[in-house]
PLY file of the C-alpha trace (Angstrom):
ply
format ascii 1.0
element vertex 90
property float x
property float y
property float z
element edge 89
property int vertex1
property int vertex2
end_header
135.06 94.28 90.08
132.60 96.59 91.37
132.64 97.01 95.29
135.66 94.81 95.75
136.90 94.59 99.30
140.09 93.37 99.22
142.81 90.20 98.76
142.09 87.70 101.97
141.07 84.07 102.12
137.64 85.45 102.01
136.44 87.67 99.55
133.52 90.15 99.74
131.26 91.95 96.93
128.02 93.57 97.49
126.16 94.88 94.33
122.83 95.42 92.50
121.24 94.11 89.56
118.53 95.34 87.32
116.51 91.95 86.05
113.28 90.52 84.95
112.23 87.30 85.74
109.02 84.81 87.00
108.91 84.17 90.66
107.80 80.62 89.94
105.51 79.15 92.83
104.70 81.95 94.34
101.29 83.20 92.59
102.99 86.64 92.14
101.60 87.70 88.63
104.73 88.24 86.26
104.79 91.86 85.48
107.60 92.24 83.15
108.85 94.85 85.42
112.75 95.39 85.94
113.88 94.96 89.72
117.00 96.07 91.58
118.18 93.06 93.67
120.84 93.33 96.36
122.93 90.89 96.97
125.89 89.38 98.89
128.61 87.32 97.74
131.16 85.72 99.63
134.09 83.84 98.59
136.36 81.78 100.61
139.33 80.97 98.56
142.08 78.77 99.88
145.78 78.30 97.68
144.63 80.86 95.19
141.51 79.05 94.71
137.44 79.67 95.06
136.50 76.53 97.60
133.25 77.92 99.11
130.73 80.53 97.68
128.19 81.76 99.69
124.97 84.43 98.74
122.64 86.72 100.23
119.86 87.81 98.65
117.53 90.81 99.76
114.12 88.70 98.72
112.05 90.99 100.75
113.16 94.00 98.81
112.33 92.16 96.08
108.86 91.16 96.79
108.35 94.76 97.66
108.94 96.19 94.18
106.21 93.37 92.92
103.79 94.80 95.22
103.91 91.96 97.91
104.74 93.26 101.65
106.62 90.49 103.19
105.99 91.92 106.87
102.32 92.37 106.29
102.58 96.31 106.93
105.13 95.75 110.23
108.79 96.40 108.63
110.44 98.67 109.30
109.85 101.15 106.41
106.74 102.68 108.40
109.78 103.90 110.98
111.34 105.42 108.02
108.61 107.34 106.74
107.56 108.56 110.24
104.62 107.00 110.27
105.14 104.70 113.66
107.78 105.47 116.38
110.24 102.93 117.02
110.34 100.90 120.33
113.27 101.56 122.97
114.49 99.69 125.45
113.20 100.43 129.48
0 1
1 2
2 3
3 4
4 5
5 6
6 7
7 8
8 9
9 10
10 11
11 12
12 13
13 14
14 15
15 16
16 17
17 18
18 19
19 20
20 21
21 22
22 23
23 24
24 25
25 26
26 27
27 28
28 29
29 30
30 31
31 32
32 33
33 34
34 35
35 36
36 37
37 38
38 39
39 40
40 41
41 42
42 43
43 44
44 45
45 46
46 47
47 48
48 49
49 50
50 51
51 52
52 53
53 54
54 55
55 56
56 57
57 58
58 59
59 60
60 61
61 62
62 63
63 64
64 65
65 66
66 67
67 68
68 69
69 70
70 71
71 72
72 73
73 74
74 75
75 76
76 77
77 78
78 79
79 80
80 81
81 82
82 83
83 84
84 85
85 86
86 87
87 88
88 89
């Protein structure tokens, strides 16, 4: 298992995906474009066994690669290229 964190009574695995799929709903135009999705999975597991599974999906990221900016030009990827400096505190 790729990322694996370790034996507990909650179990942790971040990865990456390459997929294809319709955003249905949305009005995104399907592209047929592969995406990398992050995501989170967390399992709670109790006697040896899987009782709660919980998942985090980066949807923003996603959006991004389909050409839709979530943040409407404000994320914070215009600190990363330079382009705006970021606040600090007074």
């Amino acid at each position: 298992m790729k990322n694996f964190v370790g034996w507990a009574t909650r179990v942790v695995v971040l990865n990456k995906t390459l997929k294809s799929f319709e955003i249905i709903g949305t009005g995104i135009v399907p592209t047929n474009k592969r995406v990398k999705i992050h995501y989170t999975d967390f399992w709670e597991v109790k006697e040896g066994l899987i009782t709660d599974n919980w998942v985090t999906v980066d949807f923003p990221s996603i959006l991004a690669q389909l050409g839709v900016d979530v943040f409407n030009g404000q994320g914070w990827e215009a600190y990363d290229r330079g382009e705006k400096k970021p606040p600090k505190p007074e």
